[in-house]
C-alpha positions in Angstrom: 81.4 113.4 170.6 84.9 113.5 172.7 86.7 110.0 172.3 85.3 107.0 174.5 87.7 106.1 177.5 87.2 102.6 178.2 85.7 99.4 176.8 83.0 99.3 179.2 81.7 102.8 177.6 82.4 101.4 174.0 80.1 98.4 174.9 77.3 100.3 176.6 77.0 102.9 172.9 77.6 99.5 170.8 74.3 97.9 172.7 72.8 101.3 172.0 73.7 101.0 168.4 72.4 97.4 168.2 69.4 98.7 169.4 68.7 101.6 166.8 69.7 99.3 163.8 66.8 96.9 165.1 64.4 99.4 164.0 64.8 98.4 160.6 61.9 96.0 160.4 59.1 98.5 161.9 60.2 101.5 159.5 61.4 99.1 156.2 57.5 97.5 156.7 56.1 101.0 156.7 57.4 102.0 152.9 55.7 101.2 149.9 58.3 101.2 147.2 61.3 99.2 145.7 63.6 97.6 148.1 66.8 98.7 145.7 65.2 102.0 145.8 65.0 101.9 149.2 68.2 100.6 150.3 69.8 103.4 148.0 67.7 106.7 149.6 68.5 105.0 152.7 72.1 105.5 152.3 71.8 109.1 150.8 70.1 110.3 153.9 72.9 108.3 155.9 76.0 109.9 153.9 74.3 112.9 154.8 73.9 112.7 158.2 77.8 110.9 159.0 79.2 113.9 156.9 77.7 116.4 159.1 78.5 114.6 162.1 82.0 113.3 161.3 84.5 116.2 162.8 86.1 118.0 159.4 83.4 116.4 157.3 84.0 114.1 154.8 87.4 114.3 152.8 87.5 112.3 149.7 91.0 113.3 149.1 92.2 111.7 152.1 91.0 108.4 151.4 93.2 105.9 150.5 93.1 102.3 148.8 91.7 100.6 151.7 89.0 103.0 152.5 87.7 102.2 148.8 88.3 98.0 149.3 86.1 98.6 152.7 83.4 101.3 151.0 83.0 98.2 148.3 82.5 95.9 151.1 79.9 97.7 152.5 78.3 98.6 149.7 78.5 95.1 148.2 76.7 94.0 151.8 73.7 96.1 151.4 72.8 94.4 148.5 73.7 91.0 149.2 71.2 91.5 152.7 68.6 92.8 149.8 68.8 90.0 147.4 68.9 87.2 150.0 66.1 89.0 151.6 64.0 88.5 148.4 65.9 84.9 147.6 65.2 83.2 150.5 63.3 83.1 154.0 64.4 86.0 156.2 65.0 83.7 158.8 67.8 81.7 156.6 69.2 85.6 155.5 69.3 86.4 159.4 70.9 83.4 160.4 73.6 82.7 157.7 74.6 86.9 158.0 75.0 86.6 161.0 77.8 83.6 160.9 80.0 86.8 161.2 81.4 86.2 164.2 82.4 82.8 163.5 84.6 84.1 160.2 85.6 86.7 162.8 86.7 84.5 165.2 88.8 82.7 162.7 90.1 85.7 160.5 90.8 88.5 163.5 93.8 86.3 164.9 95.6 86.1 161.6 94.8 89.8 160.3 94.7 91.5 163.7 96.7 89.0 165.9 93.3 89.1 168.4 93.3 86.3 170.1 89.7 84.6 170.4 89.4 82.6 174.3 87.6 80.0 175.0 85.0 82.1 176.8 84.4 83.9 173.4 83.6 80.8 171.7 81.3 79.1 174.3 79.4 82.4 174.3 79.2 82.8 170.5 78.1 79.5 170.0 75.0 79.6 172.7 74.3 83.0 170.9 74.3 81.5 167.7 72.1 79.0 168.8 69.7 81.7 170.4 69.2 83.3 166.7 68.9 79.4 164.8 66.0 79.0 167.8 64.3 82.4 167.5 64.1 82.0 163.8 63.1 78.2 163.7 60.1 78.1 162.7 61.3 80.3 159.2 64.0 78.4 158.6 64.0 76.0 154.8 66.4 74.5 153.0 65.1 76.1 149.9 66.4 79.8 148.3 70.0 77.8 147.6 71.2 81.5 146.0 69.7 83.7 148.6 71.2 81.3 151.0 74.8 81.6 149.1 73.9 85.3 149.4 73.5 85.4 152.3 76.5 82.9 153.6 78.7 85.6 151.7 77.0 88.2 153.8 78.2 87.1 156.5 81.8 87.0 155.4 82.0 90.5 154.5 80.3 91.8 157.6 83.3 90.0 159.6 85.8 91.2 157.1 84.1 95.2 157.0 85.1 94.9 161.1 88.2 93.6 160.6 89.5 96.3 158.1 87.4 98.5 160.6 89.8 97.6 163.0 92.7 98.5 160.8 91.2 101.7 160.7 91.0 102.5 164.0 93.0 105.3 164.0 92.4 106.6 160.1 88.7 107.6 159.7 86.6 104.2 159.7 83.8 106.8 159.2 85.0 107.6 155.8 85.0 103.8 155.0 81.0 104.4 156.0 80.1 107.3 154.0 81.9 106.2 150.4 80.3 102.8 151.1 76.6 104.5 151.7 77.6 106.9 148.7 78.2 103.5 146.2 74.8 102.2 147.5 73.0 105.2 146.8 74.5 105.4 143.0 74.0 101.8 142.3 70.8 101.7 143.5 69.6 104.5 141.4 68.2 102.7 138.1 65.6 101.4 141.0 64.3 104.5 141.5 60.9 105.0 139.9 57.5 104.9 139.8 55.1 104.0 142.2 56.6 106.7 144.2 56.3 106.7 148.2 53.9 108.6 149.9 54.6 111.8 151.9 54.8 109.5 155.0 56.8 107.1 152.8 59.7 109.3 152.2 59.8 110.7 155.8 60.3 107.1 157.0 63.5 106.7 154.2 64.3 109.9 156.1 64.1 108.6 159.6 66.0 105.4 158.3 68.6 107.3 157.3 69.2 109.2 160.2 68.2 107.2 163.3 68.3 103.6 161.9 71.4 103.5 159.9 73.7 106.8 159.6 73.2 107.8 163.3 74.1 104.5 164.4 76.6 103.6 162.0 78.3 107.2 163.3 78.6 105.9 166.6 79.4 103.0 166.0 82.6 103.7 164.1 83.4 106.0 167.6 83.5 102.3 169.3 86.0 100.7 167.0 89.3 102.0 168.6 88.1 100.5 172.3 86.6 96.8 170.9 88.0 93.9 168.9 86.7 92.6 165.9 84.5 90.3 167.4 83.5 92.4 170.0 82.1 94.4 167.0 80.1 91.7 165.5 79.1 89.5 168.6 77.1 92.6 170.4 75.3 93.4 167.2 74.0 90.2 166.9 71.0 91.6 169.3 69.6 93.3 166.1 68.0 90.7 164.8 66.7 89.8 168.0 65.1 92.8 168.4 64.1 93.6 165.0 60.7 91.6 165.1 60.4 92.0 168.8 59.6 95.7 167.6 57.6 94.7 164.8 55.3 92.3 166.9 55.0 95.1 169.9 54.2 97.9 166.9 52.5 96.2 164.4 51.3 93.1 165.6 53.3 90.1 163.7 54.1 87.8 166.1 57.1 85.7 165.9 57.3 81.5 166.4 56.6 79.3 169.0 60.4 79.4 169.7 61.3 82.8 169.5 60.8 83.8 173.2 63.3 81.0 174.0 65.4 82.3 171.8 65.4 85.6 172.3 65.6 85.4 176.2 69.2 83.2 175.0 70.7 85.6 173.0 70.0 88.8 174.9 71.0 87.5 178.3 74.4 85.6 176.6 75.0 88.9 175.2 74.6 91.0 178.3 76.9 88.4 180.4 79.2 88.1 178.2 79.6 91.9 177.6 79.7 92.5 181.7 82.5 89.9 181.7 84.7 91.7 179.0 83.9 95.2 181.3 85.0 93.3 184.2 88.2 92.4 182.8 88.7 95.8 181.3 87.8 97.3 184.8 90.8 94.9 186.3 93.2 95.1 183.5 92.8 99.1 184.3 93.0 98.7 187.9 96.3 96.7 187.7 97.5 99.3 184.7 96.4 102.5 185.5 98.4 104.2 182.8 97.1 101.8 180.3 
């Protein structure tokens, strides 16, 4: 895929990928097996599918020490989403992983010297407070390790953009694939019996392409063109959408406060990313060589 020209384009395939990773919930609900086990065929299938996409394939010789430190963090996330997951209500996992932003917002200036405007924070708060509303009626005080878990989560999803960032220019794909590799080996002693049906492992195979490696391809392609938070804020749709799909496909409908919600977070989201291509569009205008 040639190299996206504006921010505009970046936060058009960044929706896209938001979209994608919210299928999660459908296809994770439709496989019978261990959730470690899971979580690590997943991210075979995934390595697979960046390698072949990734231009030059994947070069393990070329990776450096922070490639490895961001690999870790990735891997380390997958399982800390999988252990709060099983530790506490999905709605206190959803909620306290995504406080990403918010360690974005506060890390990116002093790492990346990104500023964060005032307009950033009004519109991550009312999107924060879109997801505590959708989820509502699933939030508990109880699961105090899952919800540690999950808190920590949340730290290293800000931190993976924020290295992502520092990557820009040197292969944050690579960061992708050694971090799906780690999952994969780690979660191997999960592998066993009752193995997955025929259906079963096509679905791992369709996670791994379409819900997480695909995805996870292009959305490395959007992290020259978009801050830190940029990168976290859009993807804050996904768990929005995740049991929007589950309640069209399989029926599970979410509380009495998710349509509120919902309808706050994905219209915040879309203003505030036709605001940031606005200003692209007149920063352009005004700096045509820019």
């Amino acid at each position: 895929m040639p190299a996206l020209k504006s921010k505009t384009s970046a936060l058009i395939l960044l929706l896209f990928v938001a979209i994608m990773w919210s299928s999660s919930g459908v296809l994770l609900k439709s496989v019978d097996w261990n959730p470690m086990a899971i979580a690590s065929s997943r991210s075979l299938v995934a390595a697979a599918i960046i390698s072949f996409l990734l231009p030059g394939g994947f070069k393990p010789r070329s990776l450096k020490p922070i490639h490895w430190v961001s690999g870790s963090i990735y891997g380390i996330l997958s399982f800390l989403y999988v252990g709060a997951m099983k530790l506490t209500t999905a709605a206190n996992a959803i909620v306290l992983i995504y406080t990403a932003p918010i360690w974005v917002a506060l890390l990116a200036p002093l790492f990346l010297k990104e500023r964060t405007e005032r307009r950033d924070w009004i519109c991550m708060a009312i999107i924060f407070a879109g997801v505590v509303l959708f989820f509502m009626d699933g939030l508990s005080p109880e699961g105090f390790l899952g919800n540690v878990m999950a808190l920590g989560g949340g730290l290293l999803f800000g931190s993976q953009a924020i290295i992502f960032r520092s990557l820009k220019d040197d292969g944050p794909a690579n960061s992708v694939i050694l971090g799906n590799l780690l999952t994969f080996v780690i979660g191997l002693p999960a592998w066993g019996a009752p193995w997955p049906s025929l259906t079963g492992w096509l679905t791992i195979v369709a996670l791994g392409l379409f819900q997480l490696g695909g995805p996870y391809y292009l959305y490395t392609l959007t992290v020259p063109r978009l801050s830190s938070l940029e990168l976290t804020l859009v993807p804050m749709l996904e768990p929005i959408l995740c049991p929007i799909w589950v309640f069209l496909f399989l029926g599970e409908s979410p509380g009495r406060f998710a349509a509120y919600g919902a309808a706050l977070v994905i219209s915040t989201v879309m203003v505030w990313s036709v605001l940031k291509a606005k200003t692209e569009a007149r920063r352009r205008a005004l700096s045509p060589h820019a």
